[in-house]
C-alpha positions as CSV (number, residue, x, y, z in Angstrom):
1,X,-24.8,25.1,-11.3
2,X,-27.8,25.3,-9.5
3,X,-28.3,24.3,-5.8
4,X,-29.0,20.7,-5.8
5,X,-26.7,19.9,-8.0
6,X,-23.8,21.8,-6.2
7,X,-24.9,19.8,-3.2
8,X,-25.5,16.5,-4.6
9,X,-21.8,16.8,-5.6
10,X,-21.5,17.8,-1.4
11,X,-22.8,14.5,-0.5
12,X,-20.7,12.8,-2.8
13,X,-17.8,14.4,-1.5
14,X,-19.0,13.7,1.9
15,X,-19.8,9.8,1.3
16,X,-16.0,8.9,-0.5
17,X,-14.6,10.9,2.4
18,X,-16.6,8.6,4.9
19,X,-14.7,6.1,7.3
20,X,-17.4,3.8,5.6
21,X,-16.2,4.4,2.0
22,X,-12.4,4.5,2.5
23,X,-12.8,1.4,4.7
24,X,-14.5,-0.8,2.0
25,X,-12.0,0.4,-0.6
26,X,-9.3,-0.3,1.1
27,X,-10.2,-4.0,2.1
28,X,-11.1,-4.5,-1.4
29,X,-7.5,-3.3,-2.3
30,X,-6.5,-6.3,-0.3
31,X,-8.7,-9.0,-1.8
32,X,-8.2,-7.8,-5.2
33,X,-4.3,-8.7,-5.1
34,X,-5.5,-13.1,-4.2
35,X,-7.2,-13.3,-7.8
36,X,-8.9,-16.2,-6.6
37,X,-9.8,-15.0,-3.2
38,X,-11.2,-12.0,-5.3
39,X,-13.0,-14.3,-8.0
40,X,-14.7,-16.3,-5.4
41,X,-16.0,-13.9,-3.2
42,X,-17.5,-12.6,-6.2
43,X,-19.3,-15.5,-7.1
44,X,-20.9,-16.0,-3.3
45,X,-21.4,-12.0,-4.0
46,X,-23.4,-12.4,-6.7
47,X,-25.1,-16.0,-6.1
48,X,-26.0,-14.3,-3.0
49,X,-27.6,-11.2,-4.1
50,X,-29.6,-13.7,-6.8
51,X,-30.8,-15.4,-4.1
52,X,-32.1,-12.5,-2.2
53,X,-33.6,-11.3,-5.8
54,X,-35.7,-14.4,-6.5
55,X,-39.3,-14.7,-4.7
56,X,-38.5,-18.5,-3.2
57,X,-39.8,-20.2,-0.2
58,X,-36.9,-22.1,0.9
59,X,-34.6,-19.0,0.7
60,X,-33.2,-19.5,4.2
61,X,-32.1,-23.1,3.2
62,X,-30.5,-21.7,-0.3
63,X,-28.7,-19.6,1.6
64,X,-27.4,-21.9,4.2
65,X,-26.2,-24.1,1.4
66,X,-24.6,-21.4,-0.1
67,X,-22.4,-20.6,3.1
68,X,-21.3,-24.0,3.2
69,X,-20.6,-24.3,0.0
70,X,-18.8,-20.7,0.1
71,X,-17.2,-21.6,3.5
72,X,-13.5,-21.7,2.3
73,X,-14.7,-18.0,1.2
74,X,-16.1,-17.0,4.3
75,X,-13.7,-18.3,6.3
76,X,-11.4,-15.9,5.5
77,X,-10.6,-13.1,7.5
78,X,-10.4,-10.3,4.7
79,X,-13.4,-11.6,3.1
80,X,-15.3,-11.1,6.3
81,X,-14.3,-7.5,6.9
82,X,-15.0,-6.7,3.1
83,X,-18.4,-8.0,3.5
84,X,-19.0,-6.2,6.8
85,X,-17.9,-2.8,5.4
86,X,-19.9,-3.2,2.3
87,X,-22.8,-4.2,4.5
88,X,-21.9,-0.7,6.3
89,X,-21.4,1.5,3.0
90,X,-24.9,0.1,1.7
91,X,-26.9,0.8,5.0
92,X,-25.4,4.6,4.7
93,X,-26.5,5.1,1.3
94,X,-29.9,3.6,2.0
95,X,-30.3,5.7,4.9
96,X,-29.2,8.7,2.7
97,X,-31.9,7.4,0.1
98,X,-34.2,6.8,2.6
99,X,-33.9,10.3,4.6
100,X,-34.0,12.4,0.7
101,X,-37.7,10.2,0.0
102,X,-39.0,10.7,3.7
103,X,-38.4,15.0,2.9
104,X,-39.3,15.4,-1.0
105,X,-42.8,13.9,-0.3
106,X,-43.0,11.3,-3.3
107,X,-45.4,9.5,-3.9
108,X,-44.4,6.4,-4.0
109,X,-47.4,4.0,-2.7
110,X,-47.5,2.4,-5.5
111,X,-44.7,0.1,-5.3
C-alpha cells in the first residue's frame, strides 16, 4: 500500500470517528424509525438540492415556497438537528476538499 493510500484510509478513519459524522448518523437513526418523517424530509432534501442545482432567477422565492410548503417538515425538531449536522459534515469534507486542491497545485481555472 503505498502512502496516499494508507493515508486516505487515515482520513477516513478520522472523518467517521468525527463528532461531525457520528452526530449526523445518529440523528438519522432517529428520523429513519417515523417512515414518514423520514420520506418527507427527503423530498424537501432533494427538491431543495434541485433547486440550488438549477441556474434560476427567482431562486430565493422557490425556496421560500418550498419552506412553507415543507414547514410541517421543518418544524420538527429532529428534522432540524439532522439538517444542521449534515450542514456541518458537508462544510468538513468541503474544507478537507478544499485544503487537498489549495496543496496539490491543480489546475483547475478552467471551471
Amino acid at each position: 500500500m503505498n502512502n496516499v493510500e494508507y493515508n486516505t484510509k487515515n482520513l477516513i478513519r478520522a472523518i467517521r470517528t468525527s463528532n461531525e459524522y457520528n452526530h449526523y448518523h445518529r440523528v438519522l437513526e432517529k428520523i429513519k424509525q417515523d417512515e414518514e418523517l423520514y420520506v418527507g424530509m427527503n423530498e424537501y432534501r432533494k427538491r431543495c438540492f434541485m433547486l440550488q442545482m438549477a441556474d434560476n432567477d427567482s431562486y430565493l422565492d422557490d425556496i421560500a415556497n418550498l419552506r412553507q410548503e415543507f414547514g410541517y417538515i421543518l418544524d420538527n425538531n429532529l428534522v432540524s438537528e439532522f439538517l444542521i449536522a449534515e450542514q456541518r459534515l458537508n462544510k468538513m469534507t468541503r474544507q478537507v476538499n478544499a485544503s487537498i486542491l489549495d496543496c496539490i497545485n491543480l489546475d483547475i481555472d478552467f471551471l
